[in-house]
N, C-alpha and C positions, 0 to 999 in steps of 0.2 A: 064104639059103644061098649066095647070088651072095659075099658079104663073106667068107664063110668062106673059099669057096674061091680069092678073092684075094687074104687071107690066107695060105693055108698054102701055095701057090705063091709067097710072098715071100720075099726073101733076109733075113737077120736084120740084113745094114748097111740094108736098101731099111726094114724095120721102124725101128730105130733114127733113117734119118732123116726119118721122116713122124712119131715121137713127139717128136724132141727140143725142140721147142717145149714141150710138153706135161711133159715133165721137167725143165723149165729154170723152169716156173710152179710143178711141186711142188717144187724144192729152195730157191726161195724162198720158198716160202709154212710151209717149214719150219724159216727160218732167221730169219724175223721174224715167227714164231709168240707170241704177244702171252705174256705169263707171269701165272698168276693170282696176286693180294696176298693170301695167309692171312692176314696180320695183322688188314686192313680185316674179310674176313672174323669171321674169330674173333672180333673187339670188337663186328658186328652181328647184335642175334638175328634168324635167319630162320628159314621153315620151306620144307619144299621140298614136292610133293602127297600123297606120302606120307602126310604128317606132319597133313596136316589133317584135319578132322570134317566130311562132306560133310554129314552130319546135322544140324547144329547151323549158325542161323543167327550172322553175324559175323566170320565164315573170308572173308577178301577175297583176290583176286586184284588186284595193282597192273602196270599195262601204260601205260610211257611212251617216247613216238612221236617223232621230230624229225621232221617236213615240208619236206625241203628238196630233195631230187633227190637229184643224184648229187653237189651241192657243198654245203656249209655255207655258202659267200662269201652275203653279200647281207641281203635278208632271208627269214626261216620262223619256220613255227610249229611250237611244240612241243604235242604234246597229254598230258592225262595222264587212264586212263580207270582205273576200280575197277568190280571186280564182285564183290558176296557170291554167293560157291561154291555155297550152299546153294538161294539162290533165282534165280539166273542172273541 
């Protein structure tokens, strides 16, 4: 209740500039918002969970990892792991 009420005791420029950081990361993160390729899409058949038969063994889940931190440089590993849905 302490934050509220030193909130709404704030002036809207004193707000303004304790967010502008924080607005200055979303209008970037909205301006090199990655764009998705339908076409790659469309030409690859997937399914999404929906779509699958938990009942029925053969339904896999495919989950691939890069191992490197916070950089690519050097060297990592990539892993590549599969689980049928049906039997974990």
């Amino acid at each position: 209740m302490d934050t509220l009420k030193k909130i709404k005791t704030m002036s809207s420029a004193t707000i303004d500039r304790k967010l502008k950081h924080e607005k200055e990361v979303l209008k970037f993160n909205l301006h090199y918002k990655k764009r998705k390729d339908y076409s790659l899409l469309s030409e690859v058949p997937t399914k999404t969970s929906i779509d699958l038969n938990r009942q029925v063994p053969g339904n896999i889940q495919v989950d691939c990892v890069e191992h490197c931190g916070a950089s690519a440089a050097g060297e990592y590993i990539n892993s590549l792991a599969t689980v049928d849905i049906y039997s974990g």
